[in-house]
C-alpha positions in Angstrom: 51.1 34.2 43.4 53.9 34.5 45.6 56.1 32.1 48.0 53.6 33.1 51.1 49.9 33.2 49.3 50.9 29.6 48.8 51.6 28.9 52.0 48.6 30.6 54.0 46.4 29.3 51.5 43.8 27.4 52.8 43.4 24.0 51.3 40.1 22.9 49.8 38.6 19.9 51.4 38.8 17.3 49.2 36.2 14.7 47.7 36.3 10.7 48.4 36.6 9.3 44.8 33.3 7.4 43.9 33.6 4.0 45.0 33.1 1.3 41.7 30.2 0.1 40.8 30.6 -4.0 41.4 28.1 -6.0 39.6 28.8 -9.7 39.2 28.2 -11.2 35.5 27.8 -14.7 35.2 29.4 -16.8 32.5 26.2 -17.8 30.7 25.5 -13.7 30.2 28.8 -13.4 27.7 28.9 -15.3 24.4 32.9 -15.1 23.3 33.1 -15.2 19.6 36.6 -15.1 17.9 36.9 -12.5 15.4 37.6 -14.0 12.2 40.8 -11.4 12.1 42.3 -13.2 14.8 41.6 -16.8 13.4 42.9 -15.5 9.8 46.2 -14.1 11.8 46.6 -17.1 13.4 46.3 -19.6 9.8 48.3 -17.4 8.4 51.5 -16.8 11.0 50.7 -20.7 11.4 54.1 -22.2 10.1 53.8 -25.0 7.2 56.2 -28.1 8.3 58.7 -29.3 5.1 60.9 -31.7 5.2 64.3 -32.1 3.1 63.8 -36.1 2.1 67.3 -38.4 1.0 65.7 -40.3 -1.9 68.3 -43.0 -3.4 67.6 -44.1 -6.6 68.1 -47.8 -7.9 64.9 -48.3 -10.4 62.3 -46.2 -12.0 59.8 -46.8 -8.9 61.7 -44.7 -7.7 60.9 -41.5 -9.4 57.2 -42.1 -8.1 58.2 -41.1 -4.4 60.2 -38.0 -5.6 56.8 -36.9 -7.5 54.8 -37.4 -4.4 57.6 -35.7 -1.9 57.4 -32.3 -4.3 53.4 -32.9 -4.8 53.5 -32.7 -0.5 56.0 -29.4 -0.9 59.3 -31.5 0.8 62.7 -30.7 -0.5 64.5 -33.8 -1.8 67.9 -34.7 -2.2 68.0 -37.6 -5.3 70.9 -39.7 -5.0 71.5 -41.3 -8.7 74.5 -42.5 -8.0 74.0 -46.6 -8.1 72.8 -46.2 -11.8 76.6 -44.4 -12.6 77.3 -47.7 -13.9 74.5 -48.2 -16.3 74.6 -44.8 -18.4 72.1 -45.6 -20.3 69.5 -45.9 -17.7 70.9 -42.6 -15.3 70.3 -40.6 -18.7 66.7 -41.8 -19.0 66.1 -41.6 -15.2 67.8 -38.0 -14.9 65.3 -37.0 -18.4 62.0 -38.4 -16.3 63.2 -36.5 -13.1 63.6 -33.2 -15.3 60.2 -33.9 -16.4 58.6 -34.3 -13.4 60.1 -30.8 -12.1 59.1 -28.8 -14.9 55.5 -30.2 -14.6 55.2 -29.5 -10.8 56.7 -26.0 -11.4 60.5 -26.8 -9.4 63.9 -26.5 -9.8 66.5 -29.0 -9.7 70.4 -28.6 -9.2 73.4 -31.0 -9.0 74.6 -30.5 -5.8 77.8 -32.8 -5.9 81.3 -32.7 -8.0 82.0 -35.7 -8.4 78.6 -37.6 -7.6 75.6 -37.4 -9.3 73.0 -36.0 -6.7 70.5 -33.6 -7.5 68.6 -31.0 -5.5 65.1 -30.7 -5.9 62.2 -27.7 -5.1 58.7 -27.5 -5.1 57.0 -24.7 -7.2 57.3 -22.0 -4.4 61.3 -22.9 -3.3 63.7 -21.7 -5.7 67.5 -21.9 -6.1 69.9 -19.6 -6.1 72.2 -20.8 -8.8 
């Protein structure tokens, strides 16, 4: 095919495109049911709210709302230091609190030099130590 054959060719009339088939569907016709792939993506990229909690502790009621914060999966901060005065009882509080974290499955950590604060994890937070 050359420059002229495409220009003295005659052009083929061309067809009008099918017009669309309209039909109107009313909303009572559909029944949307949510795939139970999309409701499983959405639980899952769903993000879990934690909260790092300040407990300070003075008595041993106190080691009751540490339990519960790790039981709820919150990251706590346990402030001994009014007991640094009574040894005695900081040694038996720090043994219940190391207790308590091996039986939930945590960590714990002294986070402080020259206080006596710990760090403590739930089961499925661990420290890089």
């Amino acid at each position: 095919m050359g420059l002229f054959d495409s220009i003295t060719r005659k052009e083929k009339p061309r067809k009008k495109p099918l017009a669309p088939i309209k039909k109107e569907v009313q909303g009572s016709d559909i029944d949307v049911i949510p795939l139970e792939e999309d409701v499983l993506a959405k639980e899952i990229i769903k993000p879990e709210i934690r909260y790092i909690r300040k407990i300070v502790v003075t008595s041993y009621s106190d080691l009751e709302k540490i339990s519960e914060e790790l039981q709820n999966g919150n990251i706590v901060i346990v402030d001994l230091t009014p007991l640094e005065t009574k040894q005695e009882v900081l040694e038996k509080v720090a043994e219940q609190i190391k207790g308590i974290v091996n039986a939930l499955g945590g960590q714990a950590a002294k986070i402080c030099k020259y206080e006596v604060k710990l760090l403590v994890t739930p089961a499925d937070i661990k420290i890089a130590k």
